[in-house]
C-alpha positions, -999 to +999 in steps of 0.1 A: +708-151+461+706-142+498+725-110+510+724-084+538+727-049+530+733-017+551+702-005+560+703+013+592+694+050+605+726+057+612+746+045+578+766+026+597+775-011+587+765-024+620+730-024+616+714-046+592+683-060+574+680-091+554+668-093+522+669-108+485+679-088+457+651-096+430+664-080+401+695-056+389+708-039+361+726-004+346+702+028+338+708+048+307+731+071+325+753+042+332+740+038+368+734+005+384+705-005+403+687-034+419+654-045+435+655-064+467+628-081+481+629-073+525+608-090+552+588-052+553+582-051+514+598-043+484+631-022+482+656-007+462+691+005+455+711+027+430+749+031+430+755+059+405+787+068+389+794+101+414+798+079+443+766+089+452+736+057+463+705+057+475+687+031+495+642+028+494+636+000+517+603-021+528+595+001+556+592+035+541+625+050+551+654+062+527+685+065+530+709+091+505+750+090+505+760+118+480+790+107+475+811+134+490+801+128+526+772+138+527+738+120+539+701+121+545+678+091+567+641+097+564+626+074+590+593+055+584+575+085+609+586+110+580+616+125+604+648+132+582+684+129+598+712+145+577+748+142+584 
């Protein structure tokens, strides 16, 4: 299954990178995850049960909601962005 998922610097939905999620499933702490498969590499995501997720894409750079409105972007140069 094809899908696009919100993958930009920013965290906004408006920027986006394709990619094919390769495998998914729920944690022992009840947590779901999946691995995605991106035109840069390999990539994951978790959704937890706090609200919080956190994206590991292709290209090295992260991306961390923690569910009350905070957020973190580490770029692939290693700069971090919080919000």
């Amino acid at each position: 299954m094809s899908d696009k998922g919100n993958l930009g610097g920013s965290g906004k939905s408006s920027s986006y990178t394709p990619y094919t999620v390769t495998g998914s499933g729920t944690n022992s702490q009840g947590n779901s995850y999946d691995t995605r498969s991106q035109p840069s590499g390999n990539a994951y995501h978790y959704s937890n049960n706090d609200g919080s997720y956190y994206y590991s894409n292709g290209n090295n750079s992260t991306y961390h909601n923690n569910g009350q409105g905070g957020s973190t972007y580490t770029a692939p140069n290693g700069n971090v962005y919080k919000k």
